[in-house]
C-alpha positions as CSV (number, residue, x, y, z in Angstrom):
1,X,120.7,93.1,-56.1
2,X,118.6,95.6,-57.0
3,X,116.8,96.4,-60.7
4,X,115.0,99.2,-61.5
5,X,113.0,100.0,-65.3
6,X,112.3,102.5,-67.5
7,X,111.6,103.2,-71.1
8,X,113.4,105.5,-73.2
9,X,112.5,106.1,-76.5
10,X,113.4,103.1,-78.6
11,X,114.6,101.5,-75.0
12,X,114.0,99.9,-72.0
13,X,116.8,101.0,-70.1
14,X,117.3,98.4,-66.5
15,X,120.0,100.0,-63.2
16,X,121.1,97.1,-61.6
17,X,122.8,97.6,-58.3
18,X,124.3,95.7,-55.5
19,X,126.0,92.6,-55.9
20,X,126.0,89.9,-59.3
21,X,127.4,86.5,-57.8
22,X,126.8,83.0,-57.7
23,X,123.7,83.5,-55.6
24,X,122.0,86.3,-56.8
25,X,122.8,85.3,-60.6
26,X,119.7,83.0,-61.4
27,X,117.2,85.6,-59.9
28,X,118.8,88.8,-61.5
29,X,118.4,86.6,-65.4
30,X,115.2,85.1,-64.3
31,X,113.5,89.0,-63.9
32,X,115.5,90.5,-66.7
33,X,114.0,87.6,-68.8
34,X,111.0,88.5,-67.8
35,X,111.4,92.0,-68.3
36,X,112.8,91.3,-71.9
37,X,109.8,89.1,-73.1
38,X,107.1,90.9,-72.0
39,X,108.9,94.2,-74.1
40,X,110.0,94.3,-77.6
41,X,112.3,96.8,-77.0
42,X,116.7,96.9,-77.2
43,X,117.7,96.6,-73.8
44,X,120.3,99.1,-71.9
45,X,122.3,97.6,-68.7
46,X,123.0,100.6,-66.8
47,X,125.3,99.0,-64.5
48,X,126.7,102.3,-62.6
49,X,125.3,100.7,-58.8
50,X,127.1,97.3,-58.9
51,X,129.1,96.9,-56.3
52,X,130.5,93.4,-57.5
53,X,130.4,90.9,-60.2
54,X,131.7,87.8,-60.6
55,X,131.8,85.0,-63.6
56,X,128.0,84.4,-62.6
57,X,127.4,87.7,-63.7
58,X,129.5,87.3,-66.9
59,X,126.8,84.5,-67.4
60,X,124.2,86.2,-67.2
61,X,125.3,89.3,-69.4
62,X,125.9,86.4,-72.2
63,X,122.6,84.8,-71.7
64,X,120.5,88.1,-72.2
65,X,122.9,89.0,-75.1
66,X,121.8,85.8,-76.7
67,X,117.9,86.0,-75.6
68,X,118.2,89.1,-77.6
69,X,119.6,88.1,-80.5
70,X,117.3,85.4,-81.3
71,X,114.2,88.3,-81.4
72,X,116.5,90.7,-83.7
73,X,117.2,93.1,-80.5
74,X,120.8,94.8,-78.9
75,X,121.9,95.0,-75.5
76,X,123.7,98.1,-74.3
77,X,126.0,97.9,-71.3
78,X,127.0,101.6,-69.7
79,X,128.5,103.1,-66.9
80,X,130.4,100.2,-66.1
81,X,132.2,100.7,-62.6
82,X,135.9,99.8,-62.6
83,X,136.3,96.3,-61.0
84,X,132.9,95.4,-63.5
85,X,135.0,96.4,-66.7
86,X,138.1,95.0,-65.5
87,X,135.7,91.3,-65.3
88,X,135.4,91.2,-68.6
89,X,138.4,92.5,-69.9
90,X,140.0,89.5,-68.1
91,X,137.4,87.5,-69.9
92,X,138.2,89.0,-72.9
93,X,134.7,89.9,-73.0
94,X,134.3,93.2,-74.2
95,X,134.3,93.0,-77.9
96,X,131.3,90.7,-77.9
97,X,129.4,93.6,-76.0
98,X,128.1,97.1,-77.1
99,X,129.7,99.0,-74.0
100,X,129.2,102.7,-73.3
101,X,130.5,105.2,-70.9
102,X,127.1,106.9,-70.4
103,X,123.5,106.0,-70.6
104,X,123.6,109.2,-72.9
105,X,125.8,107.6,-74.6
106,X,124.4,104.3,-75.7
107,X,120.6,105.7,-75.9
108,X,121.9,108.8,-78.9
109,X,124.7,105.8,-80.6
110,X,123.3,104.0,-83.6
């Protein structure tokens, strides 16, 4: 898995790419905790490069949402790939996230 950051305007927008399973889970919410406390920023997921994710990922997605929450702060999910959207639809997952079809998208939405 690989996570790369960058601010944008009132943002701090993270690509994660390659796989979200059971064994890459942990790490991938252990550096975007990181990532999150040491900014005070909303968070975007720009999930365009993930090739797979599994219930470990849906995990971690709820586990940031939450972190968030608690310090008054959003989390954006965009470009979701296919098989990544379908995840949580099966879930039943996508009302409880902001979800955008474009990094544009969720950085100009209110």
């Amino acid at each position: 898995m690989s996570l790369k950051v960058k601010e944008v305007d009132k943002y701090i927008v993270i690509y994660l790419g390659g796989k979200m399973d059971v064994y890459l889970a942990s790490e991938v919410e252990g550096e975007l905790k990181e990532i999150i406390q040491q900014n005070k920023k909303d968070v975007i997921l720009n999930l365009s490069e993930v090739d797979s994710f599994s219930s470990s990922g849906l995990r971690v997605m709820v586990s940031i949402q939450r972190l968030l929450k608690e310090s008054n702060r959003n989390l954006k999910l965009c470009n979701l790939p296919l098989g990544v959207r379908k995840v949580f639809e099966v879930i039943d997952l996508v009302s409880m996230f902001q979800i955008y079809d474009s990094e544009e998208h969720a950085i100009t939405s209110l």
